[in-house]
ZAMARGU-4260 file (C-alpha; in steps of 0.2 Angstrom, whole numbers, plus 5000, padded with zeros to 4 digits):
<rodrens>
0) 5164/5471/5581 | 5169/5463/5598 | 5176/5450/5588 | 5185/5460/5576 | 5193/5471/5589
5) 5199/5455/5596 | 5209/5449/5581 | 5217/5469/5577 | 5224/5466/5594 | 5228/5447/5591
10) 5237/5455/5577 | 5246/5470/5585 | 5253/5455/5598 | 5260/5444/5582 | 5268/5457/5575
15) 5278/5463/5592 | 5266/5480/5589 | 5258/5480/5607 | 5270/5470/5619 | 5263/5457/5629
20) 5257/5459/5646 | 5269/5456/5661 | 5266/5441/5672 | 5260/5445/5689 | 5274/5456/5696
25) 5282/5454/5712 | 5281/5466/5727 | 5295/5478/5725 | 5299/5496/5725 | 5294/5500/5706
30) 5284/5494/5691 | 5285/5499/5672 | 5268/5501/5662 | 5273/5498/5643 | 5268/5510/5631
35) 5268/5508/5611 | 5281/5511/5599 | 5284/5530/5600 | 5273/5534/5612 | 5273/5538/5632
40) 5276/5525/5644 | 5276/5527/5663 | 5284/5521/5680 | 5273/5518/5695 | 5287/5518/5711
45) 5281/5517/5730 | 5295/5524/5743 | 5296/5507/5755 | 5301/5518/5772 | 5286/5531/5768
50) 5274/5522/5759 | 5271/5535/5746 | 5268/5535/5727 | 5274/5542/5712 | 5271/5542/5694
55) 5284/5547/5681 | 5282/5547/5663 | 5294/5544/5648 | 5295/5547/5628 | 5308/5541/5620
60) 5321/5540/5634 | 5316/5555/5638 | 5308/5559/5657 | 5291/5571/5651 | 5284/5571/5669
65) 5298/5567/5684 | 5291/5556/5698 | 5276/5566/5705 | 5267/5560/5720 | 5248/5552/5719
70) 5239/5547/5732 | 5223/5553/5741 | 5215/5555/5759 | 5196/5552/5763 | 5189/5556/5781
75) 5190/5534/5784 | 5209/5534/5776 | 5224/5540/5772 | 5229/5531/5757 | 5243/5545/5750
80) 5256/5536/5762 | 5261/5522/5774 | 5256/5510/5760 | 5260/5490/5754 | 5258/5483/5737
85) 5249/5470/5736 | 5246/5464/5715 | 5246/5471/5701 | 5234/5465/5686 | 5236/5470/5669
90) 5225/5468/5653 | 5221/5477/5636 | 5208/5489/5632 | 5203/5490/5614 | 5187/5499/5610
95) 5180/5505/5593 | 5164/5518/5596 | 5157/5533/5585 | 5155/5552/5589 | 5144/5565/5583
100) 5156/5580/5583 | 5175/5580/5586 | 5192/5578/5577 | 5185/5562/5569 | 5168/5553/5569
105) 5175/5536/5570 | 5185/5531/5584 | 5197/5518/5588 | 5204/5517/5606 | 5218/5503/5612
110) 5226/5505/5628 | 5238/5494/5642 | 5229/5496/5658 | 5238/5491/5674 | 5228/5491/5692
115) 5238/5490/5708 | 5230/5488/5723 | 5238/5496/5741 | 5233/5494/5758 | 5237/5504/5772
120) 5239/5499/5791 | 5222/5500/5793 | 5218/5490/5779 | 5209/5502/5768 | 5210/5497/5750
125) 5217/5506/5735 | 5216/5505/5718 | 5228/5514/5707 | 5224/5511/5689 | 5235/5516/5675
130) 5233/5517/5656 | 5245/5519/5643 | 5240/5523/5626 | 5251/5530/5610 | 5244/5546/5614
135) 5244/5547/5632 | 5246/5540/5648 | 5229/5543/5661 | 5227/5535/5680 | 5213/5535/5693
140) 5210/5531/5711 | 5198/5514/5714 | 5192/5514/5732 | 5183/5498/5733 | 5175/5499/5751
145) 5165/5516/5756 | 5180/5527/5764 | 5169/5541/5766 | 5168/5558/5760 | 5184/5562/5749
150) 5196/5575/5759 | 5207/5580/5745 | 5219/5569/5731 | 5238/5573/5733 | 5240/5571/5714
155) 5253/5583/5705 | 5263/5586/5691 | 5280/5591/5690 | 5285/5591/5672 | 5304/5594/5665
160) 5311/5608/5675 | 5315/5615/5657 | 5301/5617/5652 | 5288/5629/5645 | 5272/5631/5651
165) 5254/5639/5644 | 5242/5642/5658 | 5227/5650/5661 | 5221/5657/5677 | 5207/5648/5685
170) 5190/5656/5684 | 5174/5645/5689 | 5169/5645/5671 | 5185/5643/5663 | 5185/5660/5654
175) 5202/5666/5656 | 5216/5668/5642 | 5229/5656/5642 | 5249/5664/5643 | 5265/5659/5643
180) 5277/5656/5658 | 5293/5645/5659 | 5288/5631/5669 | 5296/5635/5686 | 5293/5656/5687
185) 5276/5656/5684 | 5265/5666/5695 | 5261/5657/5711 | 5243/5654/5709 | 5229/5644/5703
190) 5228/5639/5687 | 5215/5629/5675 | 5215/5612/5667 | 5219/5609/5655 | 5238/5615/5656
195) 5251/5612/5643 | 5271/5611/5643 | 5285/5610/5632 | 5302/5602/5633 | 5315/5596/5620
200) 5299/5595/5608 | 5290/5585/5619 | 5272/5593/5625 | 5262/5587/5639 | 5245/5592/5642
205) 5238/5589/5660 | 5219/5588/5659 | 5205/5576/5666 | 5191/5562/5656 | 5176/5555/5665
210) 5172/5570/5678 | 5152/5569/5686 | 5142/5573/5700 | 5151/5557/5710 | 5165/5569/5712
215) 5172/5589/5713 | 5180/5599/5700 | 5199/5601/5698 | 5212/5616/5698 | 5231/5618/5699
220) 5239/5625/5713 | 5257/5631/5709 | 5268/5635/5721 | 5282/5648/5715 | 5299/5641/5711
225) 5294/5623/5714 | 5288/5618/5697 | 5276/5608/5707 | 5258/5609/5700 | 5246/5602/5712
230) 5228/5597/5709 | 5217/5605/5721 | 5197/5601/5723 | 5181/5612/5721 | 5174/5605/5738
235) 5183/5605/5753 | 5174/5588/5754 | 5168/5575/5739 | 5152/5567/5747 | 5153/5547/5743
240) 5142/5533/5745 | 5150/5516/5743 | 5164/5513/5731 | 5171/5526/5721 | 5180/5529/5705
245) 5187/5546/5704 | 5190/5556/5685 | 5204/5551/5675 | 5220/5561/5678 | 5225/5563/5659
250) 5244/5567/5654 | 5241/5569/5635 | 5258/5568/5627 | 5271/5566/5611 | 5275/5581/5599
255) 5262/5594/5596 | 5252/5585/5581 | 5249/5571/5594 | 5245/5581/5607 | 5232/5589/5596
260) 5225/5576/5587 | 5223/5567/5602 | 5204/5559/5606 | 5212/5552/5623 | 5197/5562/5632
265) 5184/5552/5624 | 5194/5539/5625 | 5193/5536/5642 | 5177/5542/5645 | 5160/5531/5648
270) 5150/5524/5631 | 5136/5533/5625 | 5119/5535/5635 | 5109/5537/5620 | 5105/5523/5610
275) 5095/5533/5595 | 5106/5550/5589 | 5097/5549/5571 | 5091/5566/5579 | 5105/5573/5583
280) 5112/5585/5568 | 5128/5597/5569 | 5129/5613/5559 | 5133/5631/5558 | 5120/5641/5567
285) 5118/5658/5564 | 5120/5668/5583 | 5110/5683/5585 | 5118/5690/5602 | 5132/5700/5595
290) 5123/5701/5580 | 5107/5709/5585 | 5110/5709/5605 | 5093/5711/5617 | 5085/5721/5605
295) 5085/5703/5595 | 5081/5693/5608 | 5064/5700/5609 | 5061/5702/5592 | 5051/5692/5582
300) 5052/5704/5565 | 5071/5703/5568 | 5072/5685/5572 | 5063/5681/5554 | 5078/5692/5546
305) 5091/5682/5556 | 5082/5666/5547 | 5079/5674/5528 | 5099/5677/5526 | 5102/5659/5536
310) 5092/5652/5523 | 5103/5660/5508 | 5117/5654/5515 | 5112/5635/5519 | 5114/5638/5534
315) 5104/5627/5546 | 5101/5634/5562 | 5096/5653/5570 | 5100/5656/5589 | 5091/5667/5598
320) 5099/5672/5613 | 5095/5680/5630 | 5078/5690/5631 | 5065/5679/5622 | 5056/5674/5637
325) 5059/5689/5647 | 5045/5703/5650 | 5048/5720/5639 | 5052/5732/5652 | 5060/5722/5664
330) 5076/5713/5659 | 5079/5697/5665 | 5064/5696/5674 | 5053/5679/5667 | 5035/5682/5659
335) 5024/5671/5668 | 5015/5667/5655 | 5029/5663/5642 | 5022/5645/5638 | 5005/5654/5628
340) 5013/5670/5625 | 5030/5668/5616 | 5032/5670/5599 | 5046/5657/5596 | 5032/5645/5589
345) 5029/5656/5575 | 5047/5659/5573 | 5050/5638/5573 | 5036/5636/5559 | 5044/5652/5549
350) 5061/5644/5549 | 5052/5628/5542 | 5047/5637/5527 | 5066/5641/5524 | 5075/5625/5529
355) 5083/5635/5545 | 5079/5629/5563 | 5079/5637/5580 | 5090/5635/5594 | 5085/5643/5609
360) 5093/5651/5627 | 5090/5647/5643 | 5097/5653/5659 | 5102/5639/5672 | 5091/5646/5687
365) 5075/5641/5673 | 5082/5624/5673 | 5090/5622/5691 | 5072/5612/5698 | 5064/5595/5694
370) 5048/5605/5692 | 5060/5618/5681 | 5064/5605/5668 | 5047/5595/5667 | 5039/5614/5662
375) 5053/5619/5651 | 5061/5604/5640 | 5044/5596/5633 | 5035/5613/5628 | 5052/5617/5619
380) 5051/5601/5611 | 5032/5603/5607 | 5037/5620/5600 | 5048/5609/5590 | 5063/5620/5594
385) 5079/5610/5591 | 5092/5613/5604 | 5094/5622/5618 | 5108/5634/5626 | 5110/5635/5643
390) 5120/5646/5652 | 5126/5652/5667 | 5130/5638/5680 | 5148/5644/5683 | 5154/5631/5695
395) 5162/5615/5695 | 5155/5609/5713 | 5148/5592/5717 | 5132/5600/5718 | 5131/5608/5700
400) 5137/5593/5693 | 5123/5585/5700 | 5114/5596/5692 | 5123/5590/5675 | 5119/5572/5680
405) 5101/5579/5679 | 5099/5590/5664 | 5107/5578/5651 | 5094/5562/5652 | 5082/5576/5652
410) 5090/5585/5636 | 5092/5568/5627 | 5073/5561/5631 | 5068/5578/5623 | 5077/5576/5609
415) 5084/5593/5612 | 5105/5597/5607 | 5113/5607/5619 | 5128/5621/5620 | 5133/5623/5637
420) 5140/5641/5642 | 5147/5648/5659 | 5151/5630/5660 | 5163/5618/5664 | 5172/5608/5646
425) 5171/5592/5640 | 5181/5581/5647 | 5174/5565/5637 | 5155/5571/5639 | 5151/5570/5617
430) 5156/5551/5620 | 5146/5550/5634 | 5131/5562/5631 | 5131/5564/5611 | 5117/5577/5610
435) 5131/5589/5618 | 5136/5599/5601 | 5150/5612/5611 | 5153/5619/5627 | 5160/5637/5630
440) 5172/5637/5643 | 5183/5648/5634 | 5191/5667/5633 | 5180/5666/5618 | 5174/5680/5604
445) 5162/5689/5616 | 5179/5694/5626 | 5187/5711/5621 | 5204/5708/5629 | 5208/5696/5614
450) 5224/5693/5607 | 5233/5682/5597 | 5243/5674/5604 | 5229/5666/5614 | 5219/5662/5601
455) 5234/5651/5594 | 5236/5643/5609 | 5218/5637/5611 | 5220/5625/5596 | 5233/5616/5608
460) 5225/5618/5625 | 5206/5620/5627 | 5199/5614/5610 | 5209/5597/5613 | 5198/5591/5625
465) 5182/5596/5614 | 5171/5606/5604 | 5171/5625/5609 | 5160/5637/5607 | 5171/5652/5603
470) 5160/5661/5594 | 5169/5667/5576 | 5166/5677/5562 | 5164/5694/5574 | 5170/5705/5558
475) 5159/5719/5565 | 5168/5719/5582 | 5185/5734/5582 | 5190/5723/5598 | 5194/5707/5586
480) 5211/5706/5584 | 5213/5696/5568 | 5214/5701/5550 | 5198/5695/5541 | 5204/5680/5534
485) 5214/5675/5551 | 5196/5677/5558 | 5190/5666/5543 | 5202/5653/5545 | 5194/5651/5564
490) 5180/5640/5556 | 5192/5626/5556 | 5206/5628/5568 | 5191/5628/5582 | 5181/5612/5582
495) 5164/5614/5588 | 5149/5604/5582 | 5136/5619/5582 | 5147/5633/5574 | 5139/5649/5583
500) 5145/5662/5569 | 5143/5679/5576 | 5145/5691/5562 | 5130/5702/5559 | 5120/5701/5542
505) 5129/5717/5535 | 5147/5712/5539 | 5145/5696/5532 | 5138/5706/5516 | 5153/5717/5515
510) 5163/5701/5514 | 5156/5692/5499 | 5173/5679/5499 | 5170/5673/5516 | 5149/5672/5514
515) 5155/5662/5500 | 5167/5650/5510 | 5156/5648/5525 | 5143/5641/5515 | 5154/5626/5511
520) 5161/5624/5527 | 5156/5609/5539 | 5157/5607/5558 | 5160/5588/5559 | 5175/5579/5554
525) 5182/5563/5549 | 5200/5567/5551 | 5209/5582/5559 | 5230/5585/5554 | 5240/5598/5560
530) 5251/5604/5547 | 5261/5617/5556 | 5260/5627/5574 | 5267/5634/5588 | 5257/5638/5604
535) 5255/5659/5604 | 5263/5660/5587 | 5253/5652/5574 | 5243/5637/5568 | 5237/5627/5552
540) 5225/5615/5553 | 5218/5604/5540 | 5200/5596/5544 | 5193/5583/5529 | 5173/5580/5528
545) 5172/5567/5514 | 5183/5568/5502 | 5187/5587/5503 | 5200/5595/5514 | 5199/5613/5523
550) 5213/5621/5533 | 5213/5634/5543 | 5227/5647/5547 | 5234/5661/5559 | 5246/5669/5567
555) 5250/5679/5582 | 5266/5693/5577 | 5271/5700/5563 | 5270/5697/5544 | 5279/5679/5537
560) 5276/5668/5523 | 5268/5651/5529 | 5274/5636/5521 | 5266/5619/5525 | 5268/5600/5518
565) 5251/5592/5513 | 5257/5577/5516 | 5240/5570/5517 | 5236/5571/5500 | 5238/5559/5487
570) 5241/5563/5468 | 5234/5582/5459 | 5222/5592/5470 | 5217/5612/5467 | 5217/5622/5483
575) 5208/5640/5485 | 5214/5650/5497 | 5205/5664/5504 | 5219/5675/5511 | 5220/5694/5514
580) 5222/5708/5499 | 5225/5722/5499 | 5207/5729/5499 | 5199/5714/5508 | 5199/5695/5506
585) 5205/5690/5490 | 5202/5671/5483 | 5216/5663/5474 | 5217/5645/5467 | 5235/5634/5466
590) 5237/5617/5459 | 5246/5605/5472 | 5252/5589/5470 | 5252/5575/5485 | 5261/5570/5496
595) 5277/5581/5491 | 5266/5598/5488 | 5267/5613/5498 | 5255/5627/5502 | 5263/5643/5503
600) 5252/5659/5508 | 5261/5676/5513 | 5250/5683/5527 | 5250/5700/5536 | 5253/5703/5555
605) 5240/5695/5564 | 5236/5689/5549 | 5230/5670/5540 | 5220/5661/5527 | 5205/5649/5523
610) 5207/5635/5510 | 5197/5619/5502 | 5206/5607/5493 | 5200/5595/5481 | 5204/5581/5468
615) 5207/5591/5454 | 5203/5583/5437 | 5202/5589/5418 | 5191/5603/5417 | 5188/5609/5438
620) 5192/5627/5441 | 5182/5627/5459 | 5179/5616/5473 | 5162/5624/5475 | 5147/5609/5475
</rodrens>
């Protein structure tokens, strides 16, 4: 594989695809970090009187982000100003690696990574290392010597003054909907990352890759009127030992397919620590918390019916959420004697009889101990339960990702997946830690202050990071603001490797089209396409697993006609749709034919639709296997 990666870029360099590198550059005031043909490319400048540093990025002749300062300041240095370049050393990073969930399982990442190391008058060393790759331009902070305990970073990001921004306000576990400002009125006030902009066509989306307990979790401070956005730090101080790499600071940008097709996250994150994954199986689980709530949490009778109609429907895994290990009379408080007592067991060896397994709940202070996790983990394994969600750490502090640091060997010697809620998000954690199927870290389906226009911005802003656990298929919910089949078409705009569907049994009944469609539907992928969107106004998706296509679709407003290129398709193909009737979802087949054919679905306000497409030959009238 190294050898063959080797030769691809060998290639790119023959035919002028990937420039080559620069010889060593001068000291001077600027330097220029290539990108690839149609993509990003960025300017590193230092100010010779101050000493300071900026990084601006460009697309086409066009300045995405204007020169925004970088720099940071540890209790032994101040290495944000008074600085002198001393070289620069570029080389190319090509790496090929797999995934277990995401956009696509098989991933290949090249990138042009520059490194310029600065002094300051002291002496104190830093390393500013930047990466340019057709989706993106990412940099982080090298400290080679132990500087101490990080103070804050002076990183920011000031993109076009045009532009248009959809935030979020930050909240420690990232559930907070996402609006839309212009880029320079926004609110003063701090908001989440990831955070995206808009100008001429061009989007940005400012997030981070490769955060751990080395360092502290980040926010955007935005100062009114500035169209400034400075990164701000959980702690008011990073402890360090030694050297330090800090996260990547990741500037995801070209138009909006790019920007949501992009893998750059897991791109720039750390291999995989787990060498086996042949355990390790995404799939739509059947979530009995809105669907049953604490009355189903500590019921095994309940539970078993959960499994029976996960069993009809192929599905492969039952939740059972908060309450299992609780005592009866006292919620939330634990039952001591929940290793011989509990019934989960029984419930793992009756969903063995029906081809479902069981994915359990656990609240973070069970696991926040060393003692904790040696009691919890195995005996959960013993019970052969198959994954684990944890929830409740609420904090992106040095100290809880420690506790991160700690809980993910542990997971992964267990054999146990895991769906993280009141969490942080992935920020390159599925590369990394593979048994992580989703993460919540989102103004998700249990909310009741939904709209649509954040649930078709999330496509574009959380879920590009990675899997998310929104939780769909709520039909049972009056809060939900969606038409049934915009709800439906949820199963493939969000991307999340353990699909928590959160319909109860009889809604799902009353809705014999979408029973039908979710038993087809997968939660991994080998490509992902946008066919159309606009963040707050509407979204189609198309996600293919073999040789299939699904494609989600929804829109936030008023009713409209979608009309979308499947420009991926080659020759005749029959698409079903699943829209909205009249009565209820409705399924209706059209014949298609790639790459000039179009799919065009009328939809009500708030309205969407779910589809499958496949080859069509003499004598298919379903894509149903």
């Amino acid at each position: 594989m190294v050898a063959l990666i080797r030769l691809c870029v060998a290639l790119l360099l023959a035919f002028g695809l990937l420039p080559a590198l620069p010889a060593q550059a001068a000291a001077r005031g600027s330097w220029k970090i290539t990108g690839f043909p149609g993509g990003p490319s960025a300017e590193l400048a230092l100010d010779p009187q101050a000493g300071t540093l900026t990084l601006a990025v460009t697309r086409g002749g066009v300045r995405v982000l204007e020169p925004s300062p970088a720099g940071i300041v540890t209790e032994r240095a101040d290495l944000s100003q008074g600085l002198r370049f001393l070289h620069r050393r570029d080389r190319v990073v090509a790496e090929h690696y797999t995934t277990t969930v995401g956009k696509r399982l098989k991933r290949w990442a090249l990138m042009r990574e520059a490194a310029f190391t600065f002094e300051n008058a002291a002496g104190a060393r830093l390393d500013l290392v930047v990466r340019v790759a057709h989706d993106g331009v990412a940099y982080r902070y090298r400290l080679p010597d132990d500087q101490g305990a990080v103070l804050r970073e002076t990183s920011a990001f000031t993109p076009a003054q045009d532009a248009t921004a959809w935030l979020a306000l930050h909240r420690r576990d990232y559930e907070n909907p996402f609006l839309q400002y212009p880029v320079q009125s926004a609110p003063a006030a701090d908001f989440m990352v990831p955070a995206l902009f808009e100008s001429g066509g061009t989007y940005l989306l400012v997030t981070e890759s490769d955060l751990d307990g080395r360092y502290s979790g980040p926010r955007l401070s935005h100062e009114q009127g500035t169209g400034t956005y400075r990164l701000q730090l959980w702690d008011p101080q990073v402890q360090v030992s030694g050297p330090l790499a800090t996260p990547w600071r990741v500037m995801i940008v070209g138009d909006l397919a790019t920007v949501t097709e992009s893998t750059l996250v897991d791109d720039l994150a750390p291999d995989s620590k787990v060498r086996d994954t042949s355990w390790i199986e995404p799939g739509q689980v059947l979530w009995t918390w809105l669907a049953g709530g604490r009355e189903a949490g500590q019921s095994l009778e309940l539970q078993k019916g959960f499994v029976d109609y996960a069993s009809v429907r192929g599905w492969p895994y039952v939740a059972v959420d908060a309450g299992w290990y609780f005592l009866k009379d006292q919620w939330d408080v634990t039952d001591p004697e929940w290793p011989t007592t509990s019934w989960i067991p029984r419930l793992v060896e009756y969903g063995r009889g029906k081809g479902v397994e069981i994915v359990v709940w656990i609240h973070f202070r069970d696991l926040d101990t060393p003692e904790e996790r040696a009691l919890w983990l195995p005996t959960l394994r013993k019970w052969g339960v198959r994954g684990v969600k944890i929830d409740f750490m609420d904090a992106e502090s040095q100290e809880r990702l420690r506790w991160y640091d700690e809980i993910l060997p542990a997971t992964a010697a267990n054999h146990l997946m895991v769906n993280f809620h009141g969490s942080t998000i992935p920020k390159g954690i599925h590369r990394t830690w593979p048994q992580v199927m989703t993460m919540e870290g989102v103004h998700g389906g249990e909310k009741r202050t939904l709209t649509t226009s954040h649930l078709t911005t999330l496509p574009f802003t959380r879920n590009v990071v990675g899997s998310m656990d929104y939780t769909p298929m709520a039909f049972q919910r009056p809060s939900r603001p969606t038409s049934d089949a915009h709800e439906l078409g949820l199963a493939m705009t969000y991307e999340s490797g353990l699909q928590d569907l959160a319909g109860t049994v009889e809604s799902y009944q009353a809705r014999p089209e979408a029973e039908r469609f979710l038993e087809r539907v997968p939660t991994v992928w080998d490509e992902t396409r946008l066919l159309s969107g606009r963040p707050a106004d509407h979204v189609v998706l198309a996600r293919r697993s073999g040789d299939r296509w699904f494609v989600g679709a929804g829109i936030s407003g008023a009713a409209r006609t979608l009309d979308v290129a499947l420009g991926m398709l080659r020759g005749r193909w029959l698409v079903e749709v699943v829209r909205d009737g009249p009565t209820g979802l409705v399924r209706e087949s059209q014949m298609v034919d790639g790459p000039r054919g179009r799919l065009v679905v009328a939809v009500p306000a708030e309205g969407g639709y779910a589809a499958i497409a496949c080859r069509w030959h003499p004598g298919i009238t379903t894509c149903d296997r």
